[in-house]
Every structure is written in structure tokens, then in C-alpha cells.
C-alpha positions in Angstrom: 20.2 -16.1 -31.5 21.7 -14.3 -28.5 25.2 -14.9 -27.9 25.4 -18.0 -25.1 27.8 -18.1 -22.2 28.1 -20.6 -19.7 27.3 -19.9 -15.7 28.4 -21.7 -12.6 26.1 -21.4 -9.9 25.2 -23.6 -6.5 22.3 -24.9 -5.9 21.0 -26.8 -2.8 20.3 -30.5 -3.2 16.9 -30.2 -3.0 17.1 -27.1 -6.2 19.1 -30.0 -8.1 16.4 -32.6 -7.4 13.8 -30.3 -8.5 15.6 -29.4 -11.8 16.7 -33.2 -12.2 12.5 -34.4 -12.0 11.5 -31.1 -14.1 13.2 -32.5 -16.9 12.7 -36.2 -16.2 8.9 -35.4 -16.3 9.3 -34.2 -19.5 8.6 -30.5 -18.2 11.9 -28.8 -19.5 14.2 -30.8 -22.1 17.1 -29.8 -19.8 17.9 -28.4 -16.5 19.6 -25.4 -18.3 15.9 -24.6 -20.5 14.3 -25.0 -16.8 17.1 -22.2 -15.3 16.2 -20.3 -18.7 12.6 -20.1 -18.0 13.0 -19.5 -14.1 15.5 -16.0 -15.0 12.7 -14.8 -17.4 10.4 -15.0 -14.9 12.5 -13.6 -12.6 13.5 -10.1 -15.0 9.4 -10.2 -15.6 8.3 -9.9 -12.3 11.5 -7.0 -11.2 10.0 -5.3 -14.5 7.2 -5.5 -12.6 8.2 -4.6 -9.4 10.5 -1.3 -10.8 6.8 -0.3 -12.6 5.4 -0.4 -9.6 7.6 1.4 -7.4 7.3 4.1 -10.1 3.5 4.1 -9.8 3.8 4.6 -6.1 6.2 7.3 -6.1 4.1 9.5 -8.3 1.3 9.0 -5.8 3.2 9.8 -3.5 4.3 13.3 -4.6 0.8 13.6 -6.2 -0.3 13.2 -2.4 2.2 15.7 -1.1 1.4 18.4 -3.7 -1.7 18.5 -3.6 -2.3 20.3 -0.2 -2.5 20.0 3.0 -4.5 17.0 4.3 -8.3 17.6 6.0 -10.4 15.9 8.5 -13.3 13.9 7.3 -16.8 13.6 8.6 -17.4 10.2 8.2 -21.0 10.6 8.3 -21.0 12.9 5.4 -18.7 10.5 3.5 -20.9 7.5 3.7 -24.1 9.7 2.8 -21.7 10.9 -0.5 -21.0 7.1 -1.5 -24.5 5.8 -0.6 -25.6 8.5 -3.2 -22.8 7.8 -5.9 -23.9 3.7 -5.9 -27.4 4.9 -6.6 -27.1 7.0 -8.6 -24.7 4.4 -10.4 -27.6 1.8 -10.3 -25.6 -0.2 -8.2 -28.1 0.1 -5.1 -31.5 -0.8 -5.4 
């Protein structure tokens, strides 16, 4: 097991109350498990996040490499995806 080290923080009252009925529920055995469970979530969803900035960023400079942008005919593009969901079976 990891090595433990105790944290202060401050919490608002209304933090402290919803820790306090989290474990009086029977949710969390104690307020510290509850903080536990909150900081995973917490590094899961900035995982997350970092993955997705990456994601974007590459789009981005795929975007910017590959040329110079063009004007659409809009008419042309709807006859193009009108013919791609047919031909997908999508349309009847």
C-alpha cells in the first residue's frame, strides 16, 4: 500500500455536511475514503481532459498542413452525402 500522509484542507460547511451524510448513509466508511474517491475522479477526468487537448492539437496542425482552405458549393455537398447514405443503405 502507498505510503499515507495526512492533508489539511477547508472545506465550506455545506462540503462538511455532505461528507458528514455520505458516510452516515453508509455511502463511504469515512469522510477521508469519500475525499479518496472524489481526487481519483478528479486525476481521471484531467487524464481525460490532457488526452483530449492532445487530440485537438493534432487536428489542429493536421488542419493547418493540409492546405489552404476552399469554398464549398453547398449544393454539390448535399448531392455528395445524399449519394453516400444510399449508397450506404441508410436511405431508402
Amino acid at each position: 500500500m502507498p505510503e499515507v500522509q495526512k492533508v489539511s484542507i477547508a472545506l465550506t460547511g455545506e462540503q462538511v455536511g455532505a461528507l458528514k451524510a455520505a458516510v452516515e448513509t453508509g455511502e463511504y466508511a469515512t469522510t477521508s475514503e469519500a475525499i479518496r474517491e472524489a481526487l481519483r475522479e478528479w486525476q481521471w477526468k484531467r487524464d481525460l481532459r490532457g488526452e483530449e487537448l492532445k487530440r485537438l492539437r493534432r487536428a489542429w496542425q493536421e488542419g493547418k498542413t493540409s492546405g489552404p482552405a476552399v469554398a464549398l458549393d453547398l449544393g454539390e455537398t448535399r448531392k455528395e452525402a445524399r449519394r453516400r447514405l444510399k449508397a450506404s443503405g441508410q436511405v431508402a
